[in-house]
C-alpha positions in Angstrom: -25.6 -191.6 -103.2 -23.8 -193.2 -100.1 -25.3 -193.7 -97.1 -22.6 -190.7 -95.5 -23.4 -188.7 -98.2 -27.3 -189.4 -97.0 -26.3 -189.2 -93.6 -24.5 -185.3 -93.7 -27.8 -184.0 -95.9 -30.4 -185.5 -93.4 -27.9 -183.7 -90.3 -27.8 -180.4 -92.7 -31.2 -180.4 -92.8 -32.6 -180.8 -89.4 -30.3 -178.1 -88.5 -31.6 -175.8 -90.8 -35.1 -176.1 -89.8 -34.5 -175.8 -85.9 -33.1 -172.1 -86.8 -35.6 -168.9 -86.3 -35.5 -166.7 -89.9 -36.1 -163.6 -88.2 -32.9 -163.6 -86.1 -31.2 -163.3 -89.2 -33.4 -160.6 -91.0 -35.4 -163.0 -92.9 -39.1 -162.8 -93.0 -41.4 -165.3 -90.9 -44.3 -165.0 -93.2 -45.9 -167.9 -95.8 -43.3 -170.4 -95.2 -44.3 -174.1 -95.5 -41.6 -175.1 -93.2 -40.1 -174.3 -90.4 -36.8 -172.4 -90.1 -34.5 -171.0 -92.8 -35.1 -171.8 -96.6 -31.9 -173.9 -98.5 -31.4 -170.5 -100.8 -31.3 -168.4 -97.4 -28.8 -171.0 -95.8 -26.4 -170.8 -99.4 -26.6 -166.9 -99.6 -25.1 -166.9 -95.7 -22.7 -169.3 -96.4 -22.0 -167.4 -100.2 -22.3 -170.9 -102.1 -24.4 -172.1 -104.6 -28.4 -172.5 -103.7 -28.3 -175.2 -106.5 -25.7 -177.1 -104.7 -26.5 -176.5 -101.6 -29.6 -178.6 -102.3 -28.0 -180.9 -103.8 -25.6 -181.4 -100.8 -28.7 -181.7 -98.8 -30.4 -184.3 -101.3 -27.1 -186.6 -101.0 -25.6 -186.1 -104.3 -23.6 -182.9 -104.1 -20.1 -184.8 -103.9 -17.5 -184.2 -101.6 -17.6 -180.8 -99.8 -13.8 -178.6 -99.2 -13.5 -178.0 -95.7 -14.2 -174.3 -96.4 -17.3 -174.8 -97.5 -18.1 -177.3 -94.7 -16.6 -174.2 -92.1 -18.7 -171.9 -94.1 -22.2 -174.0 -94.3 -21.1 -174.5 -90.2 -21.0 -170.5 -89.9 -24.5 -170.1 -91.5 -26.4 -172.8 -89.4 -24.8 -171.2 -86.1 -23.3 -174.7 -85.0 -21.5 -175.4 -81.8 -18.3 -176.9 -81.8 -19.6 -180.4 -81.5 -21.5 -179.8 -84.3 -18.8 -178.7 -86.1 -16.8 -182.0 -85.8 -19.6 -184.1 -86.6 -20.1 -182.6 -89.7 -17.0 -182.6 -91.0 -16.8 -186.7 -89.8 -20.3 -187.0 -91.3 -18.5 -184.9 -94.9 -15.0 -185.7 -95.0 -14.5 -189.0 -92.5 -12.3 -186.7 -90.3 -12.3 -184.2 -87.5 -12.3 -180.5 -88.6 -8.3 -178.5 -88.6 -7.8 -177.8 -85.1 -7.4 -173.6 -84.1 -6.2 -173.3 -80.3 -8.2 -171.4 -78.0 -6.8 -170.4 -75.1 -8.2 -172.0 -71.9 -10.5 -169.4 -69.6 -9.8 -171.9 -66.6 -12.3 -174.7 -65.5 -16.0 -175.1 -64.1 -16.5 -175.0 -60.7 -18.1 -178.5 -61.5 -14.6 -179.7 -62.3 -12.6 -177.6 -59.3 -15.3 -179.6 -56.9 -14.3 -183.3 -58.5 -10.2 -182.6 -58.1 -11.1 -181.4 -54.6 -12.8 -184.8 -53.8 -9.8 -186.1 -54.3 -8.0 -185.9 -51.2 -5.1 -187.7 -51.2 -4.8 -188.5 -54.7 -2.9 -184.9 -56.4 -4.6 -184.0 -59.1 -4.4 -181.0 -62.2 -6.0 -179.7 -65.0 -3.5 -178.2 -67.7 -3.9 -177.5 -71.1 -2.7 -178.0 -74.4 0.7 -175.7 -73.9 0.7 -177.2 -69.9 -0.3 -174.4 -68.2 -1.8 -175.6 -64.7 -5.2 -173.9 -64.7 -6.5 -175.8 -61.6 -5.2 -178.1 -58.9 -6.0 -179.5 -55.5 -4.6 -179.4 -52.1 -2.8 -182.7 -52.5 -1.4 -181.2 -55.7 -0.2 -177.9 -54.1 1.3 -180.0 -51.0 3.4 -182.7 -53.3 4.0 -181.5 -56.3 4.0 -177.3 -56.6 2.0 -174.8 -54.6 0.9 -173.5 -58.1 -1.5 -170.6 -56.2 2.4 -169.2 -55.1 3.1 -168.4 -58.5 2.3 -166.1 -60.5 -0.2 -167.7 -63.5 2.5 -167.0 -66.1 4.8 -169.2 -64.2 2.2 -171.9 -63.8 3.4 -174.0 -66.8 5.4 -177.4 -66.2 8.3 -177.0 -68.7 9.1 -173.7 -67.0 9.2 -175.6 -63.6 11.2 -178.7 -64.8 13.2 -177.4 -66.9 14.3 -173.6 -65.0 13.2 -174.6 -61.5 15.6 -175.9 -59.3 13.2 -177.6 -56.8 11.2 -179.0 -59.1 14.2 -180.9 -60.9 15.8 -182.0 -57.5 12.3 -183.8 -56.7 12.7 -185.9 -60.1 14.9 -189.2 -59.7 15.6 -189.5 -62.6 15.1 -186.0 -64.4 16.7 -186.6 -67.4 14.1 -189.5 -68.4 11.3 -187.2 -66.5 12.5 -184.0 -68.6 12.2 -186.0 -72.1 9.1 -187.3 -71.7 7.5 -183.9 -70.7 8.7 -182.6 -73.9 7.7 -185.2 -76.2 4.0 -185.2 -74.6 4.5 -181.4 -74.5 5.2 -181.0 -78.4 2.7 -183.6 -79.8 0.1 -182.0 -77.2 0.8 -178.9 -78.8 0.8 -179.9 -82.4 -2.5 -182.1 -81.6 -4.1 -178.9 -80.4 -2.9 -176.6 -83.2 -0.6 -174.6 -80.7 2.5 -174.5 -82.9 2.4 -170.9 -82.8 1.3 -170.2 -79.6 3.8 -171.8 -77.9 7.0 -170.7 -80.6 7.8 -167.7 -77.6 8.1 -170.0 -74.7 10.1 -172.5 -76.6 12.0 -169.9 -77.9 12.8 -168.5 -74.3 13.1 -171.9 -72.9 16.1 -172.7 -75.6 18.0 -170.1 -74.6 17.6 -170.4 -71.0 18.4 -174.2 -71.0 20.9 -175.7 -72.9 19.2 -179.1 -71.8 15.9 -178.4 -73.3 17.8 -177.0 -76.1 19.0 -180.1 -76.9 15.9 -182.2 -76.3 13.4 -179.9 -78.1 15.8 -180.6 -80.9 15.3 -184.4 -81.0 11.6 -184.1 -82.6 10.4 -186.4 -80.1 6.6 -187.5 -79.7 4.7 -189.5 -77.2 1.4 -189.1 -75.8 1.1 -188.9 -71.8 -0.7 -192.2 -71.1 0.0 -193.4 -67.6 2.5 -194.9 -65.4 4.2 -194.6 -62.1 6.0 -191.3 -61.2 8.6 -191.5 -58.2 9.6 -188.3 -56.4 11.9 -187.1 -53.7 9.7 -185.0 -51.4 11.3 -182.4 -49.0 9.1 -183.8 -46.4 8.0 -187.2 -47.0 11.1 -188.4 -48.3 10.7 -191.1 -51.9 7.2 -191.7 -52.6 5.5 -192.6 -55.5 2.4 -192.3 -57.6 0.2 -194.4 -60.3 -1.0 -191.3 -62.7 -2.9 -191.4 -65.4 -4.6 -188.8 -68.3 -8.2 -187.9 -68.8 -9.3 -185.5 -71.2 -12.2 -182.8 -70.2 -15.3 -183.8 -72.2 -16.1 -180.7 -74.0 -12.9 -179.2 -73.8 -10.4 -180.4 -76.2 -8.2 -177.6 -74.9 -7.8 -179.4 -71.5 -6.8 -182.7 -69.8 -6.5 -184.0 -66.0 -3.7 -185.5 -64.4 -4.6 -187.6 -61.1 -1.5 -189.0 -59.4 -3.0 -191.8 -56.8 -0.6 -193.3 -54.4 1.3 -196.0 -55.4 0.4 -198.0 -52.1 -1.8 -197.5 -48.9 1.4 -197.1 -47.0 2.0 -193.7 -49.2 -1.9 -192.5 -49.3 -2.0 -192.6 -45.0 1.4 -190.4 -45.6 -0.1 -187.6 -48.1 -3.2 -188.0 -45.7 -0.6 -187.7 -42.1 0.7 -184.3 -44.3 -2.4 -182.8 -45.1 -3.6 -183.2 -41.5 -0.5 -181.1 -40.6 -0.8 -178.6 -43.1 -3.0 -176.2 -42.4 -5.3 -175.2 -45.2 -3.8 -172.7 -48.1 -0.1 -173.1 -46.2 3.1 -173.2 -48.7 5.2 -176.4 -47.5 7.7 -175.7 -50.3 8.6 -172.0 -50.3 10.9 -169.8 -51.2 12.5 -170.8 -47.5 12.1 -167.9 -44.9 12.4 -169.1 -41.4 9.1 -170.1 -40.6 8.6 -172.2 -43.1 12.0 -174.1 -42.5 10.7 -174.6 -39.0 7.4 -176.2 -40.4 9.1 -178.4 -43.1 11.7 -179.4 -40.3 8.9 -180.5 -37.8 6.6 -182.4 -40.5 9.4 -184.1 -41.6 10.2 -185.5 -38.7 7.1 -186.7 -38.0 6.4 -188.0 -41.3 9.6 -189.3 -43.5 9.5 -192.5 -44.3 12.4 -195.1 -43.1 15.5 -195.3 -45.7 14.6 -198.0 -48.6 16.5 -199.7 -50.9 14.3 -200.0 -53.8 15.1 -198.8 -56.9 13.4 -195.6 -57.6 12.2 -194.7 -61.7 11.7 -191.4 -63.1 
């Protein structure tokens, strides 16, 4: 018996007994312990009592997955639970299934909003921007313009023509997003989910074509991100990737100005932007009017520093 093997059948059990019998048609009466029995646990998860036991006792072997998924099933585990046991069983984390993300706490909406001049996003696994601030919507994309199909950054850098013309160096930009994107996806167990975009992305753009065919991987990390804003002229950003405890299917982006000069300048914008207003629209007359004035006020003087991604 090894001390993991000790370890998973000490978890197994303490699970068992925090679980009520008669929940799951069992009767309550003369039982010596509390919660469900190790036969009743086996006969929901269809495995054998005998080895069940055993597995509880430390000296049932190495469990399959499957059964590990099915004992998880019977004991009504979370999905916290889930991973532990299979790192308690196997030494690994369970095979990822994607969920789809049903957008983010108001908890988490309140923490990007605090930050005020630093843009910030929460996007999942396929890169859909579920949430955002008001720094976000003012330098990066008004994502609450579009439609939440649309929300999703390969679309924008890739078939957006705004979007690409704010990069500096878009090429470099546009082949890192799709080496994060594809080894967030695969990470996340999204190979399928995201076969239609890809698809329709490959025939849209040659260029992603072409890049989604290099098998490229990288993870996100952090760095410095340089843009060309219609307004505020070059800026740039230090950003860096957080994942969402308890939501593998999620991370955070926050973008913080690269230097004070540039945070007083997204703060100078904001103050001129009223609340919910699109800077970059889809360019009627009234918002050509507001751009023009803001930039004026705001656009930095011409620089010669080199500028990256």
């Amino acid at each position: 018996m090894t001390t993991q093997d000790k370890a998973l059948g000490l978890y197994l059990k303490d699970r068992r007994t925090r679980l009520d019998p008669a929940a799951f048609g069992f009767s309550g009466t003369r039982r010596r312990t509390p919660g469900l029995r190790r036969e009743e646990v086996a006969q929901r998860a269809n495995i054998s009592p005998t080895w069940y036991t055993w597995l509880e006792q430390g000296r049932g072997g190495a469990p399959s997955a499957d059964v590990l998924d099915r004992i998880v099933r019977a004991l009504m585990l979370t999905e916290v639970e889930r991973e532990h046991v299979f790192l308690l069983g196997l030494g690994r984390p369970p095979e990822v299934h994607y969920k789809p993300a049903e957008g983010v706490t108001p908890r988490l909406q309140r923490l990007l909003d605090a930050l005020d001049v630093s843009p910030a996003l929460v996007k999942t696994a396929i890169w859909d921007v579920v949430a955002w601030n008001r720094a976000a919507a003012a330098i990066l994309t008004d994502y609450g313009a579009l439609p939440p199909d649309q929300r999703n950054i390969l679309r924008m850098i890739f078939l957006d023509p705004r979007v690409r013309d704010a990069q500096f160096d878009w090429e470099s930009v546009a082949r890192f997003v799709v080496s994060a994107f594809r080894a967030d996806a695969a990470r996340a167990g999204a190979s399928a989910e995201v076969e239609p975009l890809v698809a329709e992305l490959c025939r849209l753009s040659p260029d992603f074509d072409a890049m989604w065919r290099a098998n490229d991987v990288r993870t996100y990390g952090d760095g410095v991100k340089h843009l060309r804003h219609p307004i505020l002229g070059p800026i740039a950003f230090e950003y860096s990737s957080f994942a969402v405890d308890g939501r593998p299917d999620l991370s955070m982006v926050v973008y913080n100005p690269a230097t004070s000069e540039d945070g007083e300048r997204v703060r100078s914008l904001l103050r001129e932007r009223p609340a919910g207003a699109t800077i970059i629209g889809d360019g009627d007359t009234g918002e050509i009017l507001v751009e023009n004035a803001l930039r004026d006020q705001l656009a930095p003087r011409p620089t010669s520093q080199a500028m990256r991604n």
